[in-house]
N, CA, C and O atoms as a GROMACS GRO file, in nm:
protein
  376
    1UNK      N    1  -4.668  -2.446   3.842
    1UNK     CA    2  -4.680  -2.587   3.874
    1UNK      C    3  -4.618  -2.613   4.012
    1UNK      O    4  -4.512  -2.554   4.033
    2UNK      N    5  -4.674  -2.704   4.123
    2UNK     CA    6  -4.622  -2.716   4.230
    2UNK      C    7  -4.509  -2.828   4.250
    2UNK      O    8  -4.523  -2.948   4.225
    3UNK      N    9  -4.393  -2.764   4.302
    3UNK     CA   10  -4.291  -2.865   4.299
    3UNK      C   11  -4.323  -2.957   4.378
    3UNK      O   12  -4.332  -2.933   4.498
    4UNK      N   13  -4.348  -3.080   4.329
    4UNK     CA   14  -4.363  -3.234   4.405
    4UNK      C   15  -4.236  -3.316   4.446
    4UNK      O   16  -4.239  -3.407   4.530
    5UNK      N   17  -4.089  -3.263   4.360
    5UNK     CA   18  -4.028  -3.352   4.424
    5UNK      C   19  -3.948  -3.334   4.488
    5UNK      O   20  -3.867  -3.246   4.460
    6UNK      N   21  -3.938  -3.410   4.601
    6UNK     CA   22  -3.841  -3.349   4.748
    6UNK      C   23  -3.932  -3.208   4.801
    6UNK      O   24  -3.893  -3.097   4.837
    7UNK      N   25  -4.053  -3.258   4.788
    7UNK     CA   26  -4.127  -3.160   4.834
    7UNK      C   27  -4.136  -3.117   4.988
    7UNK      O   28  -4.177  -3.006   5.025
    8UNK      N   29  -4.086  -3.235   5.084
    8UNK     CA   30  -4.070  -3.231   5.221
    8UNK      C   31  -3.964  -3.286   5.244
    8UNK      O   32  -3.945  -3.325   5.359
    9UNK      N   33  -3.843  -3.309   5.127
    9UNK     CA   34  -3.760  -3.391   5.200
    9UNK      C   35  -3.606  -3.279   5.152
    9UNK      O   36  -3.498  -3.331   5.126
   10UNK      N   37  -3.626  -3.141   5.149
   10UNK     CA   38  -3.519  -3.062   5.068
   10UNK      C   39  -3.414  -3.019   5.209
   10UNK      O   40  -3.454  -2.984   5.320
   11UNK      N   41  -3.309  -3.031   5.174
   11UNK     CA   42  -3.200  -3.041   5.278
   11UNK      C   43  -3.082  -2.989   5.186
   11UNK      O   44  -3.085  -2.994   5.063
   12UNK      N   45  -2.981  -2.941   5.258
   12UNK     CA   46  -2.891  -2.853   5.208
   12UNK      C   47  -2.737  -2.931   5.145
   12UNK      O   48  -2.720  -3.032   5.213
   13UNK      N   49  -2.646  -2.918   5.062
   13UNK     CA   50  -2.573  -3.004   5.039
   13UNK      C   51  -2.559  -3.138   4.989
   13UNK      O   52  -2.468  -3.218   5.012
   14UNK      N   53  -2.697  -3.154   4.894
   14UNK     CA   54  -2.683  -3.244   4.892
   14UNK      C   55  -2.658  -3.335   4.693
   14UNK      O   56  -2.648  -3.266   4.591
   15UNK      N   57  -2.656  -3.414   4.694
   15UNK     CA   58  -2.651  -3.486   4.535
   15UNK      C   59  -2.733  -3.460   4.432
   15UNK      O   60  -2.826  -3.534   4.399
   16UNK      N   61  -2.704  -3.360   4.381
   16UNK     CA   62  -2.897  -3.329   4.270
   16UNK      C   63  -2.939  -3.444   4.194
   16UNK      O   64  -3.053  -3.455   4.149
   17UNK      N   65  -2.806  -3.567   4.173
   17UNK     CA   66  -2.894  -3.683   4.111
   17UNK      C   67  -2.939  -3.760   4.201
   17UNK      O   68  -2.988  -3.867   4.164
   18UNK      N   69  -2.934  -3.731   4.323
   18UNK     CA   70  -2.988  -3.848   4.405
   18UNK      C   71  -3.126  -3.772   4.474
   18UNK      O   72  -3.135  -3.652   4.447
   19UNK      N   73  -3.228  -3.827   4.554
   19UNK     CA   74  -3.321  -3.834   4.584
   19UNK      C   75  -3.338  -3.875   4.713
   19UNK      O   76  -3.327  -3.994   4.744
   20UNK      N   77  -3.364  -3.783   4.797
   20UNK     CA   78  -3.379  -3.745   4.957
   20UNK      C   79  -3.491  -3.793   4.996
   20UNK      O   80  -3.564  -3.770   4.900
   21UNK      N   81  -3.565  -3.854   5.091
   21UNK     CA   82  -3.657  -3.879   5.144
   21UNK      C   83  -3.640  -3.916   5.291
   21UNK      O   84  -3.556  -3.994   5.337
   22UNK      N   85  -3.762  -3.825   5.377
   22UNK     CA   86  -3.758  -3.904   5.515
   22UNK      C   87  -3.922  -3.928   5.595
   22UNK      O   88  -3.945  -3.931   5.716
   23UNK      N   89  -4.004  -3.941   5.498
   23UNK     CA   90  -4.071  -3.962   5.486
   23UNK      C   91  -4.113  -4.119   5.425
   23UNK      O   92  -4.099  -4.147   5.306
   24UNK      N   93  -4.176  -4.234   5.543
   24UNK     CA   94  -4.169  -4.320   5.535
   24UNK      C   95  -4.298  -4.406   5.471
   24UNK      O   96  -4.286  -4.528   5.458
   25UNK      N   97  -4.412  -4.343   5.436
   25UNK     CA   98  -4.470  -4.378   5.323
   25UNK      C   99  -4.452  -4.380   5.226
   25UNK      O  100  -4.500  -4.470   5.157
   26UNK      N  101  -4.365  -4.272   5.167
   26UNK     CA  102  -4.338  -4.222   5.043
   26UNK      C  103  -4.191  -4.345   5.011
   26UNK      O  104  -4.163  -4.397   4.903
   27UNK      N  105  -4.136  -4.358   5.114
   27UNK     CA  106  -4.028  -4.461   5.068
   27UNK      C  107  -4.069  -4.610   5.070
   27UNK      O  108  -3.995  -4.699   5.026
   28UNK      N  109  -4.212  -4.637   5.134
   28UNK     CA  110  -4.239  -4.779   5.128
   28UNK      C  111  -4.312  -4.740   4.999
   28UNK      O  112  -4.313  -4.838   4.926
   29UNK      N  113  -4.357  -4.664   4.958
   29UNK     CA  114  -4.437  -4.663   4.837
   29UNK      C  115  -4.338  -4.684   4.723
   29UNK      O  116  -4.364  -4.755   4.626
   30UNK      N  117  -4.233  -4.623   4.737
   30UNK     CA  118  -4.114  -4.609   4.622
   30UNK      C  119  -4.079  -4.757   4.618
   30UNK      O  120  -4.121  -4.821   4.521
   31UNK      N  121  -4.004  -4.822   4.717
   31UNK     CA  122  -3.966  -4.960   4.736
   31UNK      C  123  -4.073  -5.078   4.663
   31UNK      O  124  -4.050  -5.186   4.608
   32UNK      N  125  -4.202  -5.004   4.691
   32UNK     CA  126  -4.300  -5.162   4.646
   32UNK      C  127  -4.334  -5.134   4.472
   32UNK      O  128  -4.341  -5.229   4.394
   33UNK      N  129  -4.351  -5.013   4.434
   33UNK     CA  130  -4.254  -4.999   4.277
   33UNK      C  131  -4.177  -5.018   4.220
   33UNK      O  132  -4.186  -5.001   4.099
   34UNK      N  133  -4.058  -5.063   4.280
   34UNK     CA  134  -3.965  -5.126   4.240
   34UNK      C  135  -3.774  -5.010   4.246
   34UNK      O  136  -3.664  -5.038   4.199
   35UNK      N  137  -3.815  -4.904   4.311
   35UNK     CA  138  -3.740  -4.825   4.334
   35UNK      C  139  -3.609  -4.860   4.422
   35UNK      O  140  -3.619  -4.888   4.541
   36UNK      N  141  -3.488  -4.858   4.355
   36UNK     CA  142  -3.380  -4.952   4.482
   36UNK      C  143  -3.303  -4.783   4.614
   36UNK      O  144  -3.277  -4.663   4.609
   37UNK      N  145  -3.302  -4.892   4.700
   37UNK     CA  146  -3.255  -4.772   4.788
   37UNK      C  147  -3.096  -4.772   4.752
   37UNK      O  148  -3.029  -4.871   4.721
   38UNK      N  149  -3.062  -4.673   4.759
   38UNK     CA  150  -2.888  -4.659   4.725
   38UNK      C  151  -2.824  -4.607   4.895
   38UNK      O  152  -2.710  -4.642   4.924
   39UNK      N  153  -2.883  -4.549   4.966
   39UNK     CA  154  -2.793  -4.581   5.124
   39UNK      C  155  -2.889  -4.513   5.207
   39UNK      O  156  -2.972  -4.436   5.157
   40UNK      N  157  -2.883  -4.538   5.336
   40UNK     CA  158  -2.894  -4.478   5.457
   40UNK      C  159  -2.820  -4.363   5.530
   40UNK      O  160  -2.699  -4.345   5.525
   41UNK      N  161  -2.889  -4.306   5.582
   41UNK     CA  162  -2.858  -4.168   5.682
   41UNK      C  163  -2.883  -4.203   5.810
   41UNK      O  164  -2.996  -4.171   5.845
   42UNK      N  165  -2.824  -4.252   5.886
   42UNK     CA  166  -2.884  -4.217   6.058
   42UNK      C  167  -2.779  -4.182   6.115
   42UNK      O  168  -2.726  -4.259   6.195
   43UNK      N  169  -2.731  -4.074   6.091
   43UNK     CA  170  -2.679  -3.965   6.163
   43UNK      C  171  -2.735  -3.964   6.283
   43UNK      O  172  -2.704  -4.017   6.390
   44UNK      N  173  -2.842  -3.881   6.242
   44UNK     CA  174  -2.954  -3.803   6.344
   44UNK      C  175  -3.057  -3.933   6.437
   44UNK      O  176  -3.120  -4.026   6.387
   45UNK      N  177  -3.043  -3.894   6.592
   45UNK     CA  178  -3.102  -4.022   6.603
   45UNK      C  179  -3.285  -4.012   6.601
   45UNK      O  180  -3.354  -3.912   6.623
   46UNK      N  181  -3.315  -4.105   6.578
   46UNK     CA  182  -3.505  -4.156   6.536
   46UNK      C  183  -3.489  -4.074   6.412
   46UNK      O  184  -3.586  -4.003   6.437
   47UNK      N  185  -3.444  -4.025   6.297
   47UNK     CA  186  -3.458  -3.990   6.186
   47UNK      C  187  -3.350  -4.018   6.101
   47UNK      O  188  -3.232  -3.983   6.111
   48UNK      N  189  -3.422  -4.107   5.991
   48UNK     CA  190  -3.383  -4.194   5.878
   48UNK      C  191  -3.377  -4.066   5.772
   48UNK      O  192  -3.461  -3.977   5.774
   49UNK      N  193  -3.293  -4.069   5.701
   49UNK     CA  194  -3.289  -4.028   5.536
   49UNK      C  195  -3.287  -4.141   5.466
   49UNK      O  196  -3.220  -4.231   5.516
   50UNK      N  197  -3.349  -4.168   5.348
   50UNK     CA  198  -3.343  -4.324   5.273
   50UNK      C  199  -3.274  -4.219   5.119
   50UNK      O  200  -3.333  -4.111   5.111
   51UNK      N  201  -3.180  -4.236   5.025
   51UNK     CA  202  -3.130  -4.218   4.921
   51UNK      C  203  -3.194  -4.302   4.852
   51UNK      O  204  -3.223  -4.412   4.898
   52UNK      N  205  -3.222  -4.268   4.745
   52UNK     CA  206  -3.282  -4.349   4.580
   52UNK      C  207  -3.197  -4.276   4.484
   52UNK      O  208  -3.170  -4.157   4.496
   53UNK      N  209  -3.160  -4.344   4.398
   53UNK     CA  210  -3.126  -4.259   4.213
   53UNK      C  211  -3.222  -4.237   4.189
   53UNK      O  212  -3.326  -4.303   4.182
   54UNK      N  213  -3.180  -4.078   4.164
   54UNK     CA  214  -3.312  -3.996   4.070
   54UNK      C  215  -3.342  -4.041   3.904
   54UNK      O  216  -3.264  -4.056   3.810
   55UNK      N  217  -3.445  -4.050   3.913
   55UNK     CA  218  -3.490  -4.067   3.754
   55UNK      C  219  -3.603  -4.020   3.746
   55UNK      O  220  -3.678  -3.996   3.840
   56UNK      N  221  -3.630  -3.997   3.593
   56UNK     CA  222  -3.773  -3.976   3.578
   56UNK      C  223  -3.923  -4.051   3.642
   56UNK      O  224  -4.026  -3.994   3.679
   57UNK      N  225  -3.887  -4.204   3.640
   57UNK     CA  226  -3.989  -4.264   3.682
   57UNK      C  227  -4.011  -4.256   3.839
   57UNK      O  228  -4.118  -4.282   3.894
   58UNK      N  229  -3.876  -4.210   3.914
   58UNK     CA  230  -3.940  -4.185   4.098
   58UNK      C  231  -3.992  -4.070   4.085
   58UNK      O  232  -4.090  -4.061   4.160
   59UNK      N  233  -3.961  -3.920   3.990
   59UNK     CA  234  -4.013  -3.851   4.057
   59UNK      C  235  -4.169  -3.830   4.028
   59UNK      O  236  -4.237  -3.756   4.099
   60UNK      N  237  -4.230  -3.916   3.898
   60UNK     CA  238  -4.344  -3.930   3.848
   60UNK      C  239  -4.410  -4.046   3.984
   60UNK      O  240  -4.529  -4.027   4.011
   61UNK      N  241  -4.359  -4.126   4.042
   61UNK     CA  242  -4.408  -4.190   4.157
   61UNK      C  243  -4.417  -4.098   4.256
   61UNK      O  244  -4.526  -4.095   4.312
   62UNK      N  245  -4.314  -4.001   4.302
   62UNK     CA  246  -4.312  -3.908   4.398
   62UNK      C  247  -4.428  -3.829   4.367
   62UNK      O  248  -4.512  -3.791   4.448
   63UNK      N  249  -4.427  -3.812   4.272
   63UNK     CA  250  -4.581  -3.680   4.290
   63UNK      C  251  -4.708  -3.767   4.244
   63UNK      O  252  -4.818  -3.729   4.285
   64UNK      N  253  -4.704  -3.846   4.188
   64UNK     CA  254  -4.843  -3.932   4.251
   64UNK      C  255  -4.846  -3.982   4.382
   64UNK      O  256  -4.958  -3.961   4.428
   65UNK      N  257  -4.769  -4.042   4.467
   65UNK     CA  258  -4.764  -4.040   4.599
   65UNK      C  259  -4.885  -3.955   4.678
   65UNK      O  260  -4.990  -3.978   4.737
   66UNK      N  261  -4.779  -3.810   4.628
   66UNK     CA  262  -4.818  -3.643   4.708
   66UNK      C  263  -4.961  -3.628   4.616
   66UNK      O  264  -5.024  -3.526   4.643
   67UNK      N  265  -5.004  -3.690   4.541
   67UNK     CA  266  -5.132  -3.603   4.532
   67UNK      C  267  -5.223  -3.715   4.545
   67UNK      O  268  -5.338  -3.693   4.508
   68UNK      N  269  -5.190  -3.860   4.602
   68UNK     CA  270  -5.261  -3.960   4.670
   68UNK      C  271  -5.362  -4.061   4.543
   68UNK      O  272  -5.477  -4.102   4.526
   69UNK      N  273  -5.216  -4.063   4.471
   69UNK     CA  274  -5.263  -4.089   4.354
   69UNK      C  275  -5.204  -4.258   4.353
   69UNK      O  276  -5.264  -4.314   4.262
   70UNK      N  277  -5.134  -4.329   4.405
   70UNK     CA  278  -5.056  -4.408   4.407
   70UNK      C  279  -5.103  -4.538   4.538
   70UNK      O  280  -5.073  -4.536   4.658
   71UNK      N  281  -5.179  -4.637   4.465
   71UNK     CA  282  -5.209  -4.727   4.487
   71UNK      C  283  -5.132  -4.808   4.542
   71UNK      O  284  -5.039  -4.842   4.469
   72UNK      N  285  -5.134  -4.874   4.688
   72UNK     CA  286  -5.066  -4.961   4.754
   72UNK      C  287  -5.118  -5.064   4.856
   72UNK      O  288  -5.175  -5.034   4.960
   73UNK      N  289  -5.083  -5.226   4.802
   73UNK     CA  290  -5.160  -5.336   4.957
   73UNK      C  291  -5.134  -5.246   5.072
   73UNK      O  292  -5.035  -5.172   5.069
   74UNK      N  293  -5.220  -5.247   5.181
   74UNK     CA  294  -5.182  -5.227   5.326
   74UNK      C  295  -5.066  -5.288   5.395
   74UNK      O  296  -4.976  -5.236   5.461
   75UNK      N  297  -5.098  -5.437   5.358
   75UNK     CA  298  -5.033  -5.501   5.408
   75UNK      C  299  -4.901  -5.522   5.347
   75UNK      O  300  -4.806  -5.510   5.424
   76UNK      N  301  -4.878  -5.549   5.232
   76UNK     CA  302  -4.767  -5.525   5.159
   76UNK      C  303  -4.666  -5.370   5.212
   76UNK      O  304  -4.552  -5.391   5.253
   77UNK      N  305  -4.715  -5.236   5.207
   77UNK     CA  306  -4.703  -5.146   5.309
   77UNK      C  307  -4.680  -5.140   5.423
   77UNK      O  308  -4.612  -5.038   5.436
   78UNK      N  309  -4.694  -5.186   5.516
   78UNK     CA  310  -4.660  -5.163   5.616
   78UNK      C  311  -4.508  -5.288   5.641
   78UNK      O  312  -4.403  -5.272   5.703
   79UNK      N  313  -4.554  -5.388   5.574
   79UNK     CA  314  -4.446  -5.464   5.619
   79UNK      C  315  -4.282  -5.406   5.476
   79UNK      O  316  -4.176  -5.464   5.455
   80UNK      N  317  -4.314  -5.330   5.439
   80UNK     CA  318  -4.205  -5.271   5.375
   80UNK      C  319  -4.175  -5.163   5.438
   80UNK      O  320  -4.069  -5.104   5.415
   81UNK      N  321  -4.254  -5.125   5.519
   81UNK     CA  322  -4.248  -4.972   5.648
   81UNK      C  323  -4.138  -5.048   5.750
   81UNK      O  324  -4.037  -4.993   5.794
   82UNK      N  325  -4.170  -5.156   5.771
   82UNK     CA  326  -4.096  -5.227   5.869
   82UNK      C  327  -3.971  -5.283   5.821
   82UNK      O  328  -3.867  -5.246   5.875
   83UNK      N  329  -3.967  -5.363   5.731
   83UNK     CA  330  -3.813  -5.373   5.620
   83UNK      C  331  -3.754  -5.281   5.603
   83UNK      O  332  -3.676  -5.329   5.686
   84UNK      N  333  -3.714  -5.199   5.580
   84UNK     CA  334  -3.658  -5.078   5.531
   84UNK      C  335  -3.616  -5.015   5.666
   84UNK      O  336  -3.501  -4.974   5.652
   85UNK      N  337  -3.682  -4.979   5.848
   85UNK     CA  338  -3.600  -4.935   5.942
   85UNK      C  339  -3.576  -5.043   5.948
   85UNK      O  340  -3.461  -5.036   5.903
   86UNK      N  341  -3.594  -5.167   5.972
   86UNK     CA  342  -3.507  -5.274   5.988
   86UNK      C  343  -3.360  -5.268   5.945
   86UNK      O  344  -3.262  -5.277   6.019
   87UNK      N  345  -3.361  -5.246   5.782
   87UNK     CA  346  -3.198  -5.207   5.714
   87UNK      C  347  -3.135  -5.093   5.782
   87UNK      O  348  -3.020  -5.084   5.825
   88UNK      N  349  -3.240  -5.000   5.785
   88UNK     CA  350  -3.152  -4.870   5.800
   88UNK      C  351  -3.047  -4.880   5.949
   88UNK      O  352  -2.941  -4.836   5.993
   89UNK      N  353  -3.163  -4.972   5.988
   89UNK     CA  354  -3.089  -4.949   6.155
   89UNK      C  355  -2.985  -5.052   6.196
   89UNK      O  356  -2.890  -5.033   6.273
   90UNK      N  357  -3.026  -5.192   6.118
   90UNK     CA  358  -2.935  -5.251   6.114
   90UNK      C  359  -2.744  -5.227   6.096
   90UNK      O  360  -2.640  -5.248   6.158
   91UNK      N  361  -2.800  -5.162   5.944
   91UNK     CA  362  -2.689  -5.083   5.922
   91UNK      C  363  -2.568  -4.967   5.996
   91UNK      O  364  -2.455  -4.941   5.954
   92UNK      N  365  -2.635  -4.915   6.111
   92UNK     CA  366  -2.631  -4.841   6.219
   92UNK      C  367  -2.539  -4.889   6.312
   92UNK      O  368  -2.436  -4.830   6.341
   93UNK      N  369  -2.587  -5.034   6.376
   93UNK     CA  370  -2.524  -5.138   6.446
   93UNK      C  371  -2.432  -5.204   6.400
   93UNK      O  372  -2.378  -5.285   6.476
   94UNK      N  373  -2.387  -5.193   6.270
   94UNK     CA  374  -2.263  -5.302   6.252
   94UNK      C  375  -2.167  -5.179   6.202
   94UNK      O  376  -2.050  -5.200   6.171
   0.00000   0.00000   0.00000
């Protein structure tokens, strides 16, 4: 079976209950499901890590995501593409 979750987002050291992503479809997709973000990464600059609590139901969203299974408004999408660096970066600045 192909591992779907943290399928592009696997990084070293890190929380096995928490849930890595830097991939920004996959986190506006998580968010408009109802998935809460638990913190930001901007370490690194122009690259976001977004944290979620792992559960069963993200990583069943995560691999419908990845196999383009997971239905989303455009518009609803993109403006949650835009909310979300908004926080992250915000967060950055203060």
């Amino acid at each position: 079976m192909t591992d779907y979750h943290n399928r592009r987002e696997k990084y070293e050291h890190q929380d096995p209950t928490m849930y890595y992503a830097r991939d920004f479809g996959l986190i506006a997709s998580l968010v408009i499901y109802g998935q809460d973000i638990v913190s930001y990464d901007v370490s690194e600059p122009k690259r976001v890590q977004v944290v979620f609590k792992k559960t069963k139901e993200l990583l069943d969203l995560s691999k419908r995501y990845w196999e383009g299974d997971l239905p989303v408004y455009s518009l609803e999408f993109w403006n949650t593409i835009r909310s979300v660096k908004q926080s992250a970066f915000s967060q950055n600045i203060n």
